[in-house]
KELO-418618 format. One record per residue (C-alpha): residue number from 1; residue in one letter; chain; x, y, z. Coordinates in Angstrom, 2 decimals, always signed. Example, Ala and Ser with C-alpha at 12.3 -4.5 7.8 and 13.67 -1.06 7.14 Angstrom:
BEGIN
seq type mol px py pz
1 A A +12.30 -4.50 +7.80
2 S A +13.67 -1.06 +7.14
//
This chain:
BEGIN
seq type mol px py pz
1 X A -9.98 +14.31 +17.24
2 X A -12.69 +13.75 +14.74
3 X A -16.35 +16.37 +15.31
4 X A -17.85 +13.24 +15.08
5 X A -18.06 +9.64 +17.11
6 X A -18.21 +6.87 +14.96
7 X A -20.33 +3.69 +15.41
8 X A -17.88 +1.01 +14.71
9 X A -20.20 -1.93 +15.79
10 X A -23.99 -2.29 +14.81
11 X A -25.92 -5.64 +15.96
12 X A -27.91 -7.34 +13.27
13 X A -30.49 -10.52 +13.43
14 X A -29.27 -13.03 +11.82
15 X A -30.80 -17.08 +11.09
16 X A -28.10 -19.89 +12.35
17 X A -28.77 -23.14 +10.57
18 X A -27.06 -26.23 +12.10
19 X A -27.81 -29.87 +12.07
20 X A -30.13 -28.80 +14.90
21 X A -32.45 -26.82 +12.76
22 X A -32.78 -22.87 +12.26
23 X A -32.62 -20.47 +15.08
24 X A -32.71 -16.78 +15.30
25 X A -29.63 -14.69 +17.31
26 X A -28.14 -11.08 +17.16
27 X A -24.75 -10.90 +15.46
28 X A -22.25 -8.15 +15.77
29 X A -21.17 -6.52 +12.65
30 X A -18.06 -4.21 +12.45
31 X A -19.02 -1.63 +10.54
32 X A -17.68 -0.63 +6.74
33 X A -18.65 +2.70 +5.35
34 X A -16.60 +5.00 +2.16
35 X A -14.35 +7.99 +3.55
36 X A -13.70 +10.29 +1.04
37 X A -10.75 +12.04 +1.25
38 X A -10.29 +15.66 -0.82
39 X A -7.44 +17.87 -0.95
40 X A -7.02 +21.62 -1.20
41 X A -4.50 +23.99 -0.46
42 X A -3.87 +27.01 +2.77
43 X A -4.19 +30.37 +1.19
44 X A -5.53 +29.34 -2.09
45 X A -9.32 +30.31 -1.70
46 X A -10.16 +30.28 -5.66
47 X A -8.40 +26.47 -5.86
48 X A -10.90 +24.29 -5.57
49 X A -10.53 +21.13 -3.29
50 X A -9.66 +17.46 -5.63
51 X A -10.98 +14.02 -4.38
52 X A -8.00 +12.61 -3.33
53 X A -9.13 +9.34 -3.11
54 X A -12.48 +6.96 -1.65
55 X A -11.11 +3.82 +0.62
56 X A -13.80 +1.63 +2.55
57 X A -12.76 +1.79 +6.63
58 X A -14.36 +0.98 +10.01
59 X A -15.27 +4.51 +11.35
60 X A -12.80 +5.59 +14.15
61 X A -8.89 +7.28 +13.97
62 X A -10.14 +8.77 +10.25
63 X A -7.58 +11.42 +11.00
64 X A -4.86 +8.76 +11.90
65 X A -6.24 +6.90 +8.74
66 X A -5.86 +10.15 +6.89
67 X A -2.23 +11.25 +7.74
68 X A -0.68 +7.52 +7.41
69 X A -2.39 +7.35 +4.02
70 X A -1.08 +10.30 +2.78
71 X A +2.60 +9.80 +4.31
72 X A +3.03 +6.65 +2.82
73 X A +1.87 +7.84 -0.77
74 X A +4.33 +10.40 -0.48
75 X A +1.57 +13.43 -0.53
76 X A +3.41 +14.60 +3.10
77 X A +6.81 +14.58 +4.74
78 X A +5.26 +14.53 +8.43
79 X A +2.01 +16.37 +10.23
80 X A +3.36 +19.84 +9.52
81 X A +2.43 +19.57 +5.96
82 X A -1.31 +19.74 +7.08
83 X A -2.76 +22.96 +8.12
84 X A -5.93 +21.21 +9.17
85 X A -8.89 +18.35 +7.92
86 X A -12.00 +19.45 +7.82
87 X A -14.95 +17.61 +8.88
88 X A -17.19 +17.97 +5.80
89 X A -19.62 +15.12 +7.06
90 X A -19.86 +11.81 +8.67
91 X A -17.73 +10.04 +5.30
92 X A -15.93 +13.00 +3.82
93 X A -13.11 +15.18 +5.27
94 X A -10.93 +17.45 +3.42
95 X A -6.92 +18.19 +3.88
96 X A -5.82 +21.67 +4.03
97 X A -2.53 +20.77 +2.94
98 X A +0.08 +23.59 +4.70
99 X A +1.77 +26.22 +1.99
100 X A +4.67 +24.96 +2.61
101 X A +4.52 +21.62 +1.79
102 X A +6.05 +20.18 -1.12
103 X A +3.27 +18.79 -3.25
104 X A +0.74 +20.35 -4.88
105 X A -2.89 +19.56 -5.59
106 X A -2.61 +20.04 -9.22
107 X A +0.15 +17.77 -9.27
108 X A -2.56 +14.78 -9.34
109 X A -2.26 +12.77 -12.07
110 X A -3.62 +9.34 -10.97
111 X A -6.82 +9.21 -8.37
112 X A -6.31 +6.60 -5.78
113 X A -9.78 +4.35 -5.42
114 X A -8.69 +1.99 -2.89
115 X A -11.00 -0.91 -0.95
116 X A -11.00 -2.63 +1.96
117 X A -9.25 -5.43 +0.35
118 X A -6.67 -3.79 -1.11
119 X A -4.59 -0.70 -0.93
120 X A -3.30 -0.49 -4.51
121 X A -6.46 -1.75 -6.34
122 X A -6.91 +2.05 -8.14
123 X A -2.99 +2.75 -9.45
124 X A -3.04 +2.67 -12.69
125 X A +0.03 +1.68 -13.51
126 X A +3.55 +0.16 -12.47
127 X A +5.33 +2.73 -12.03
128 X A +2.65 +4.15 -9.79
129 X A +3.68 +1.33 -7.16
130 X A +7.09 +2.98 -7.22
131 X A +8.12 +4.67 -3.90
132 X A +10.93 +6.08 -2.04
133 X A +11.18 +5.42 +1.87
134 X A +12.58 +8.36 +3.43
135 X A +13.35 +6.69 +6.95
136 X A +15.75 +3.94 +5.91
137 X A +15.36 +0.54 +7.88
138 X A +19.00 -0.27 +6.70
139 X A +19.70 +1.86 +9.55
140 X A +18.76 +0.29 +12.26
141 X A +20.66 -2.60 +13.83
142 X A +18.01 -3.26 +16.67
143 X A +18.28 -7.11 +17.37
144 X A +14.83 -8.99 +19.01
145 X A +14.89 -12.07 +20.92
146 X A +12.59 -14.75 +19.63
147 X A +11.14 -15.82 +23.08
148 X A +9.72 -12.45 +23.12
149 X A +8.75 -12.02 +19.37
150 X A +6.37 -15.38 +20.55
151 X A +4.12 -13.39 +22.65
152 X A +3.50 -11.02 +20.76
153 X A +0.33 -12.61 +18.83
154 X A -1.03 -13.17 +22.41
155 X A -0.76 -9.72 +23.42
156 X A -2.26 -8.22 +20.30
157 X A -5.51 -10.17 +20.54
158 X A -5.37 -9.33 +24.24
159 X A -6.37 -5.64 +23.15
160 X A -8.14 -6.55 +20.35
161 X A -11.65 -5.19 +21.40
162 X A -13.65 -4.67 +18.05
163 X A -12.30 -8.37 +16.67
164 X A -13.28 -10.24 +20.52
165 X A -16.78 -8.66 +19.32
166 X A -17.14 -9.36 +15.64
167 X A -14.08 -11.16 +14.25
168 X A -14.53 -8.81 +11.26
169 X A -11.54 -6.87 +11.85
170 X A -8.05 -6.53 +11.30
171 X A -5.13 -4.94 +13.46
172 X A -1.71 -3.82 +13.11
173 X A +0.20 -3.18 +16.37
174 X A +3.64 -1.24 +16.62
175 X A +5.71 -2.78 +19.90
176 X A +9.08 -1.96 +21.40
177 X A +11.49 -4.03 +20.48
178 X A +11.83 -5.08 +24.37
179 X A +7.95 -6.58 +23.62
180 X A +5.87 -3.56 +25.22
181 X A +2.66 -2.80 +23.37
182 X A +2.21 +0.81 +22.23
183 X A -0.24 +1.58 +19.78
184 X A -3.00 -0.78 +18.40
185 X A -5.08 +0.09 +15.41
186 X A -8.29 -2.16 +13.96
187 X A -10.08 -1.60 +10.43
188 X A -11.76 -3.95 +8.58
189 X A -8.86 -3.33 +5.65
190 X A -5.63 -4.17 +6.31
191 X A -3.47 -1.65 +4.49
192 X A -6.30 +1.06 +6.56
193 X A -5.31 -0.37 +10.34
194 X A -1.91 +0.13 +8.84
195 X A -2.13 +3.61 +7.79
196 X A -3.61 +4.62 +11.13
197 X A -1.10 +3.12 +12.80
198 X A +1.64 +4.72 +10.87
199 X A -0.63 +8.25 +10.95
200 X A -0.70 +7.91 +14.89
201 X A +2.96 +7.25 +15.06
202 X A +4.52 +9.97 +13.04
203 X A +5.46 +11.99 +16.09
204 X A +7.30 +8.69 +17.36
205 X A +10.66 +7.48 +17.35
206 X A +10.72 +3.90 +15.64
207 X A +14.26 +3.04 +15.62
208 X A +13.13 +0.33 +18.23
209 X A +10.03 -0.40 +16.90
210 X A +8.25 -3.40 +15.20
211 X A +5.29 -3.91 +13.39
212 X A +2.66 -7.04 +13.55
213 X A -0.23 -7.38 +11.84
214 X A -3.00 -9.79 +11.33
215 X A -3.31 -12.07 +8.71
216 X A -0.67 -11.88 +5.54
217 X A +1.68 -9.41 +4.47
218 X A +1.53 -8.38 +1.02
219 X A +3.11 -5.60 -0.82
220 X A +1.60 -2.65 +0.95
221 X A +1.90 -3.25 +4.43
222 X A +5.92 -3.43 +3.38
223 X A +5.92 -0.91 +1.69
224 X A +4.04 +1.30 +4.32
225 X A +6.78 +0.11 +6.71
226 X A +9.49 +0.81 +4.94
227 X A +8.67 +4.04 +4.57
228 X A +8.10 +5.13 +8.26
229 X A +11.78 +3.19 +8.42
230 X A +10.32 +0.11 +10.85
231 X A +13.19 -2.56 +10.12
232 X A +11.16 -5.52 +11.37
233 X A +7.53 -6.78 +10.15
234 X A +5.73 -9.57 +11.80
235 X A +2.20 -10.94 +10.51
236 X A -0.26 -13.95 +11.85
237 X A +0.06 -15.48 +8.53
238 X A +2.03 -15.65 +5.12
239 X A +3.97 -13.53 +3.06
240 X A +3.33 -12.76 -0.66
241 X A +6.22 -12.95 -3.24
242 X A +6.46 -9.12 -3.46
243 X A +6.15 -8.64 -0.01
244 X A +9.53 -10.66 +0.52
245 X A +11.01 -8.81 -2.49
246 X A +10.23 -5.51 -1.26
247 X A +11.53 -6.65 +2.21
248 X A +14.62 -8.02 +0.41
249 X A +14.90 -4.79 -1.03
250 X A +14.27 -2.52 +1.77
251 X A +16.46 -4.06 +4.38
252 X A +12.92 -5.04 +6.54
253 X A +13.30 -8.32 +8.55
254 X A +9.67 -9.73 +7.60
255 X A +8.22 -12.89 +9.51
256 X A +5.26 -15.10 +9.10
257 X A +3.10 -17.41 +10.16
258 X A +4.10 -15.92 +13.81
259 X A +2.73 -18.05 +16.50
260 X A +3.30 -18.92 +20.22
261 X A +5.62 -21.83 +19.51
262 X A +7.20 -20.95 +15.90
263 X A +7.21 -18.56 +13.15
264 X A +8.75 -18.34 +9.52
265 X A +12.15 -15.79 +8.68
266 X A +11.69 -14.58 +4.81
267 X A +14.14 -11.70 +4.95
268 X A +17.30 -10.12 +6.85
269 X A +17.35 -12.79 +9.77
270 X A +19.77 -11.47 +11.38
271 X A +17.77 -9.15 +13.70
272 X A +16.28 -12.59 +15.32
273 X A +17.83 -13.28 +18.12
274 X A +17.85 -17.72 +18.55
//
């Protein structure tokens, strides 16, 4: 657990202007501040730690944030590549990164500078979006009835707490594939309520697992998937063309536009059950 407590919500006056006129009313914000993430390595005292990377988040599960980030960008094979993160201040922690694990600091070439918006916005290049999933969705042939894929959306925004409040949030949920709920995750990034979702489930088994998340799926939320091995992704709204390339690709069954009465099938299909 993180040293420190983070506010996630702050109210702030705001002016509502209608065709009644102008009033005054207190608004709840969900809150957006930098994490800066630096690297070092155990038992290398004169090696000075590297920024890793600087990604806008909503304050809370920075450790979750943290390890999913650096899973899915290949920097670690699991949590025992991480001897510890230190809490440098409220918006900074650095990674001890174990001796043992296979990358090394000065192996960084490209800097990450990610935003809320976008998880890819600071690779510099193609083949930087490049990656190899080690858990291999191919694998699985878990099988998910529709009627139950339906209520999912419901149940998400059941446990939604910080969107109820602000609506300034996204979420990305990780259910059984008999529809239980097990881990929820909000950030006002997408790709960020991913990678605490995916840094919180490391130490889970996800061969019956599925993802949803709010709003669209692009690239990176398949791409985070496919590399914890999820074989099913479901999302509130559309898909992007790369998205159902990489899904294509990756053997992930990826849905859209998911609601209570219907939903779109972009990839792999036959893990809905109809």
């Amino acid at each position: 657990m993180d040293k420190y407590t983070p506010l996630s919500i702050i109210e702030h006056e705001i002016s509502i202007v209608s065709d009644m006129g102008r009033a005054i009313n207190v608004e709840s914000l969900s809150v957006e501040e930098p994490l800066e993430i630096r690297l070092s390595q155990e038992n290398e005292a004169s090696q000075k730690s590297v920024q890793f990377t600087i990604t806008m988040r909503t304050p809370g599960d920075d450790n979750d944030l943290i390890m999913g980030l650096l899973y899915c960008e290949s920097i670690i094979e699991g949590p025992e590549d991480i001897r510890k993160i230190l809490f440098i201040d409220r918006n900074v922690r650095e990674v001890v990164l174990a001796k043992t694990c296979h990358f090394h600091i000065k192996d960084i070439k490209n800097r990450l500078l990610s935003t809320s918006s976008c998880g890819i916005c600071g690779k510099s290049n193609l083949e930087a979006m490049a990656f190899e999933s080690k858990r291999l969705a191919w694998a699985s042939r878990k099988k998910i009835k529709s009627e139950l894929l339906l209520k999912m959306p419901a149940l998400m925004k059941s446990v939604q707490n910080q969107f109820v409040i602000t609506g300034g949030v996204h979420a990305a949920a990780l259910f059984t594939i008999g529809g239980e709920l097990k881990l929820l995750k909000e950030d006002v990034g997408r790709h960020n309520a991913m990678d605490k979702l995916v840094g919180s489930a490391l130490h889970i088994d996800v061969k019956d697992k599925l993802v949803l998340v709010s709003g669209r799926t692009s690239y990176e939320l398949v791409q985070k998937t496919a590399m914890v091995g999820i074989a099913i992704l479901a999302s509130i709204g559309p898909a992007s063309s790369m998205a159902v390339e990489i899904a294509i690709s990756e053997g992930i069954t990826l849905v859209g536009f998911l609601k209570s009465n219907r939903f779109n099938i972009y990839s792999h299909p036959e893990r809905i059950i109809t």
